[in-house]
C-alpha positions as CSV (number, residue, x, y, z in Angstrom):
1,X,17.3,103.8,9.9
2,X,15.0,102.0,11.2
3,X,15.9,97.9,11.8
4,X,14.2,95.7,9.0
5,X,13.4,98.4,6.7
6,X,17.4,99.4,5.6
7,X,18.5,98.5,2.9
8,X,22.5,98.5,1.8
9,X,24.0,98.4,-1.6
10,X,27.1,96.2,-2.4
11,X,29.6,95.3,-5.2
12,X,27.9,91.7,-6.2
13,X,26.6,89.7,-7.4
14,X,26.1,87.8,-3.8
15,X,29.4,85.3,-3.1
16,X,31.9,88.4,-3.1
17,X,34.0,89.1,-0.3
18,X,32.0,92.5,-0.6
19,X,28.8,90.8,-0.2
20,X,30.5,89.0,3.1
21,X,31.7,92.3,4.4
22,X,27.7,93.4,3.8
23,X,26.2,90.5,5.8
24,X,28.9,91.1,8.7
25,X,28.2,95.6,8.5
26,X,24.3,95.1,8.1
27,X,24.4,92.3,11.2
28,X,23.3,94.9,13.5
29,X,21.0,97.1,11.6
30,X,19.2,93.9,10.0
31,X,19.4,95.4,6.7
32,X,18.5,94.0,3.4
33,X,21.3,93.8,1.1
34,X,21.0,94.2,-2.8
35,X,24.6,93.8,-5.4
36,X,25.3,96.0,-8.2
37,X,27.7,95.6,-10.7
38,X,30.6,97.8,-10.1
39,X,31.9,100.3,-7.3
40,X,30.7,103.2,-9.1
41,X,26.9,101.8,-9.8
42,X,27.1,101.0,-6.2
43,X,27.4,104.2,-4.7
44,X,25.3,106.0,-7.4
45,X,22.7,104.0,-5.8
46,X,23.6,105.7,-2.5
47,X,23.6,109.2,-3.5
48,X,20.2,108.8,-5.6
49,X,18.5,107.4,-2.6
50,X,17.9,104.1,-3.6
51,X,19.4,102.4,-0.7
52,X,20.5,103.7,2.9
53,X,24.1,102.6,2.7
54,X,26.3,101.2,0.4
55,X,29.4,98.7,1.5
56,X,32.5,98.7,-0.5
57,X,36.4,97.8,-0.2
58,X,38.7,100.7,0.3
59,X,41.7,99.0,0.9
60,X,43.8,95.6,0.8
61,X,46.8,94.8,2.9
62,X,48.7,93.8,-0.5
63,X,47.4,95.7,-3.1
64,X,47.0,99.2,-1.3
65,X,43.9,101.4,-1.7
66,X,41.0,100.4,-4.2
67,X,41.0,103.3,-6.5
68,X,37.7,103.4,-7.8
69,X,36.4,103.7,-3.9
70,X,38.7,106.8,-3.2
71,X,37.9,108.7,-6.1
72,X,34.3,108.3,-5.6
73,X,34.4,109.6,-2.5
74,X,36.8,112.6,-3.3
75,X,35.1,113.2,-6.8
76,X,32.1,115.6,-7.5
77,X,29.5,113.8,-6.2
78,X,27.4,114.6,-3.2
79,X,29.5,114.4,-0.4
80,X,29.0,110.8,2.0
81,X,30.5,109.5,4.7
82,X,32.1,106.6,6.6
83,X,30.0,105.1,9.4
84,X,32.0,101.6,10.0
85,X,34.5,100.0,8.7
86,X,35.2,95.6,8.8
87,X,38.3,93.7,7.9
88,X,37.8,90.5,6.0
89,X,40.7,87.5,5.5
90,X,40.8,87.3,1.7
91,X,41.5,84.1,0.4
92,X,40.9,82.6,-3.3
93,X,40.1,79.6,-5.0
94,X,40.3,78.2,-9.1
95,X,37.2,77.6,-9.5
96,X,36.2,75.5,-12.7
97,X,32.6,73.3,-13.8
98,X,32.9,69.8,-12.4
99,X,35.0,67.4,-14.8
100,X,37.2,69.9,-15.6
101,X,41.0,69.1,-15.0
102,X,43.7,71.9,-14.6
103,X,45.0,71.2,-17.8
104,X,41.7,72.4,-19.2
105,X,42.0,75.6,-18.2
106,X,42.5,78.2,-20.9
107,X,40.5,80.9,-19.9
108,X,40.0,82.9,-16.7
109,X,37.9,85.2,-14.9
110,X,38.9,87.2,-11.7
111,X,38.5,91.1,-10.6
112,X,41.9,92.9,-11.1
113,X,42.6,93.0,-7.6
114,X,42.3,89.3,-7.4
115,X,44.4,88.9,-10.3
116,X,47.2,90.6,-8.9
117,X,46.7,89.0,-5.4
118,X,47.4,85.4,-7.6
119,X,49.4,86.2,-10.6
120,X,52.4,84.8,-9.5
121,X,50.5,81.0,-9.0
122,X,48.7,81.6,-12.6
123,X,51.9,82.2,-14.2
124,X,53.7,79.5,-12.7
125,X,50.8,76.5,-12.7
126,X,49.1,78.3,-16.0
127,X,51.2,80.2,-17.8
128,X,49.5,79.8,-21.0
129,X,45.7,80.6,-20.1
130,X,44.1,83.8,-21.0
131,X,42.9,86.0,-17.9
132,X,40.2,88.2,-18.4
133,X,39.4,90.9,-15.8
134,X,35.8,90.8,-14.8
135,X,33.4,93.2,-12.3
136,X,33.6,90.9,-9.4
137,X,35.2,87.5,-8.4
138,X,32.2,86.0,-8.0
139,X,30.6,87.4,-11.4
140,X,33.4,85.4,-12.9
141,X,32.4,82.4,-11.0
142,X,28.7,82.9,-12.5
143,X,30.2,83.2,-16.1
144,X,32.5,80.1,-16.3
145,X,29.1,78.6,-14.6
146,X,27.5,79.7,-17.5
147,X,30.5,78.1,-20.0
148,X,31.9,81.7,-21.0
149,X,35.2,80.8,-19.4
150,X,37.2,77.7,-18.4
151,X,37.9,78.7,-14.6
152,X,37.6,81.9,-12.2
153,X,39.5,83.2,-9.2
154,X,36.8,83.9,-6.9
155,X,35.9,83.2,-3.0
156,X,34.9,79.3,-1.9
157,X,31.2,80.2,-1.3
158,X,31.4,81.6,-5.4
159,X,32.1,78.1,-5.7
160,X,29.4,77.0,-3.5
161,X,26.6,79.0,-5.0
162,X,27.2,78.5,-8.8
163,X,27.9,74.8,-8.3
164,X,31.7,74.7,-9.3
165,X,34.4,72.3,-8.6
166,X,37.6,73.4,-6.9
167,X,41.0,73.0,-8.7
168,X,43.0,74.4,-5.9
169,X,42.3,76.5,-2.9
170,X,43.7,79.3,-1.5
171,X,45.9,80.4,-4.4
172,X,46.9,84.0,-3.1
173,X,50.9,84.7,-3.4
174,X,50.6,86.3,-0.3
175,X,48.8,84.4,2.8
176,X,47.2,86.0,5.5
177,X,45.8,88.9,3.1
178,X,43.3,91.5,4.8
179,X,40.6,93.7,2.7
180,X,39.1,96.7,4.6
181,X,35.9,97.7,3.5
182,X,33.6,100.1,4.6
183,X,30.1,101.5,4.9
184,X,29.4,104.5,3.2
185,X,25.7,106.8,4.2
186,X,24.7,110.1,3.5
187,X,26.2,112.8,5.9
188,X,25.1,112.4,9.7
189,X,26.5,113.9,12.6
190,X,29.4,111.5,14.2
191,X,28.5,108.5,16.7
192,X,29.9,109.2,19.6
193,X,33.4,108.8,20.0
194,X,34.7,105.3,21.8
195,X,38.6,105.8,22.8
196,X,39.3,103.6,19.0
197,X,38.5,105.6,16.6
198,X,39.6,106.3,13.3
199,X,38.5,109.9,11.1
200,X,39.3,110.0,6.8
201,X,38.9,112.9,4.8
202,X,40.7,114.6,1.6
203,X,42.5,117.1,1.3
204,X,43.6,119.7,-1.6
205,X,46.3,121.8,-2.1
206,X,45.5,125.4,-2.9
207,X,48.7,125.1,-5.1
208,X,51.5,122.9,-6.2
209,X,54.6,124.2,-4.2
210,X,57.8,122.9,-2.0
211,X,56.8,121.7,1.5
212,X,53.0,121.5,0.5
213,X,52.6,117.6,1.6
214,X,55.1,118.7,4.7
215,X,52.7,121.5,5.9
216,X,49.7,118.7,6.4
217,X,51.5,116.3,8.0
218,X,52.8,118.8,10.4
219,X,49.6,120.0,11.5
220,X,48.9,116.5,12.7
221,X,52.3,116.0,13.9
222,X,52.2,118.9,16.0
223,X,49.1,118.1,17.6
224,X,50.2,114.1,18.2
225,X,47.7,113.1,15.9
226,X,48.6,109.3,14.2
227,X,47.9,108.9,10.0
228,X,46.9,105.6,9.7
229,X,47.0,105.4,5.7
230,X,47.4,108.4,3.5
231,X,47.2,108.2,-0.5
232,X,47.6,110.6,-3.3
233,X,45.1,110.3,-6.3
234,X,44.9,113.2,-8.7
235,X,42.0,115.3,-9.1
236,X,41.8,114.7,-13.1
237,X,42.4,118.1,-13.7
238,X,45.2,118.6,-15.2
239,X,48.6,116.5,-14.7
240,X,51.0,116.3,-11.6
241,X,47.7,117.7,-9.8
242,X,46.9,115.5,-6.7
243,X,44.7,115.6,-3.8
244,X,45.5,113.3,-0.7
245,X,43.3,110.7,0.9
246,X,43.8,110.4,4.7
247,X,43.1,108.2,7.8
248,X,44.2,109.2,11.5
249,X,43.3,108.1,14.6
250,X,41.2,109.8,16.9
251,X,37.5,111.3,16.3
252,X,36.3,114.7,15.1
253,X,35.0,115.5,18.6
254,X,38.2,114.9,20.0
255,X,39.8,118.7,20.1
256,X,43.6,117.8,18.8
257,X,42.1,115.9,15.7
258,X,39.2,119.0,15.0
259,X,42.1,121.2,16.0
260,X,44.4,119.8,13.1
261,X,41.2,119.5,10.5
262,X,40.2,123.4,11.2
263,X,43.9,124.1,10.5
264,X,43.7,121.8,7.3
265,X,40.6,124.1,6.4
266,X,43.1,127.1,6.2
267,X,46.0,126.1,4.3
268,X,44.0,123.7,2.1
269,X,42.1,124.8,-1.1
270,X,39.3,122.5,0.1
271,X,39.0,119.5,2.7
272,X,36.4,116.7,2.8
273,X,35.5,115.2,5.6
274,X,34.4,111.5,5.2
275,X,33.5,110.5,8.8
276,X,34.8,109.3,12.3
277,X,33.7,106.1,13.3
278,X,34.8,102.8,15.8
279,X,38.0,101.4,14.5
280,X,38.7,97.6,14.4
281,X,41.9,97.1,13.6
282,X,44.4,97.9,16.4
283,X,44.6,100.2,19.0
284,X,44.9,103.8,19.2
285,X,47.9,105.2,20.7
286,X,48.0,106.6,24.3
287,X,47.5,110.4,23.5
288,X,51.0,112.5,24.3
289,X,51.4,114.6,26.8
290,X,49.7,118.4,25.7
291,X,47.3,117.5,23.4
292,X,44.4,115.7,25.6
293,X,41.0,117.5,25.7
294,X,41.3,119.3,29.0
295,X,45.0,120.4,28.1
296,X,43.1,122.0,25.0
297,X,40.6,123.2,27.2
298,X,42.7,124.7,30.0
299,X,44.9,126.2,27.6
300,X,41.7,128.5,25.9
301,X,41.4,129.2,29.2
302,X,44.4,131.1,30.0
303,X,44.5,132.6,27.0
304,X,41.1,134.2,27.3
305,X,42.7,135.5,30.4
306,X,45.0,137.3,28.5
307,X,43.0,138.4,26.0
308,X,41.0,140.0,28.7
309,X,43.1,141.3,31.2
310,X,46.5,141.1,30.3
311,X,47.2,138.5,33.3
312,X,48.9,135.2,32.0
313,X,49.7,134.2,35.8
């Protein structure tokens, strides 16, 4: 991509947390940023070429994964992949039009994950309002703006750009929330690893047996290979059929974590691989003793010496 002529596709409309994570991901690149509706719309967008990249959330330190992000990217569609990833503090305000007076309040709009990130404040300050779950926290700011509800739980710059009072900030039940959201392209070879790196992909059983999860998570635990997050979603197939979303640290280059993902490829029906790319939360782990690349590398050696003359000395 060339800088000033990319273009990246978000979940709007602009004053969403997704639209911050856009500005912070397309910093570098100085691409143009354009909202759609919904996660799905979003990445459609992606895979029909209308944009270069497409930033969405993937995951929230309270509510866990954003599903409609992970099944995109294990679904049917052509394949994409991860090449960044940001962490944004979440933190949500009642919004409401100026004059308006909690007791007002008998309607609101919010996104489900905000909802469940508040629920516990709406049902103890109003337990009799109405929620209504929305596309985004900041298209629920735009429609009480417009006087189709009383109040939305959105971000403070929601409140800022549709002209809305606040009734009370930072409402969350849980303080100190995290979102991770990433930037999705089409397929690309890998940047170059950085010594922090994180690699996702899916995974699917060939079939449903005893020991099935147990023989993935040994082939990284074998190799010393850290998950960082690993879900099951199912593959809408038929029921108690699930395929598993994973994070680990380390990069495909690296030869323990293409080591463990070419061993994946064998025992899994299928595997997926959604990108490696810098990580920015934490720190990878010191990699164990065995498993660095020039153990991996010496130890081909000697075994091509066997293979060739019979000498393992």
């Amino acid at each position: 991509m060339e800088s000033g002529n990319a273009c990246y596709a978000f979940l709007g409309p602009e004053g969403t947390f997704s639209h911050a994570a856009a500005r912070a991901l397309a910093a570098d690149s100085g691409a143009a940023l354009v909202g759609y509706a919904t996660v799905t719309q979003a990445i459609d967008a992606l895979r029909h070429g209308q944009v270069d990249g497409t930033v969405v959330p993937l995951e929230n330190s309270v509510e866990g994964a954003v599903p409609a992000t992970l099944d995109e990217l294990a679904g049917n569609g052509s394949p994409l992949i991860i090449a960044a990833e940001t962490f944004l503090p979440v933190v949500f305000d009642l919004l409401a039009r100026p004059g308006t007076s909690l007791a007002d309040v008998k309607t609101i709009a919010t996104h489900p994950h905000a909802e469940a990130q508040v629920r516990r404040y709406l049902l103890t300050e109003l337990p009799d309002a109405t929620v209504a779950m929305v596309g985004s926290t900041a298209g629920g700011a735009k429609s009480v703006s417009e006087g189709e509800y009383d109040a939305a739980v959105a971000p403070t710059v929601a409140g800022e750009l549709y002209a809305l009072a606040t009734l009370a900030h930072d409402i969350a039940d849980n303080t100190g929330a995290v979102t991770r959201f990433v930037l999705l392209t089409r397929p690309a070879a890998p940047p170059k690893a950085t010594g922090n790196d994180r690699t996702t992909l899916v995974t699917y059983l060939k079939e449903d047996h005893a020991g099935a999860l147990l023989e993935i998570l040994t082939e990284f635990g074998t190799r010393g290979v850290n998950l960082t997050r690993i879900e099951s979603r199912p593959t809408k197939e038929r029921i108690g059929q699930y395929c598993f979303s994973i994070d680990c640290e380390g990069h495909i280059d690296e030869a323990r974590v293409g080591d463990a993902v070419a061993a994946l490829h064998r025992i899994c029906a299928d595997v997926r691989y959604l990108g490696s790319y810098a990580r920015r939360d934490g720190q990878q782990a010191p990699v164990v003793g065995g498993r660095t690349d020039s153990e991996f590398s010496e130890a081909a050696s000697w075994l091509a010496r066997i293979r060739a003359s019979g000498v393992s000395g």
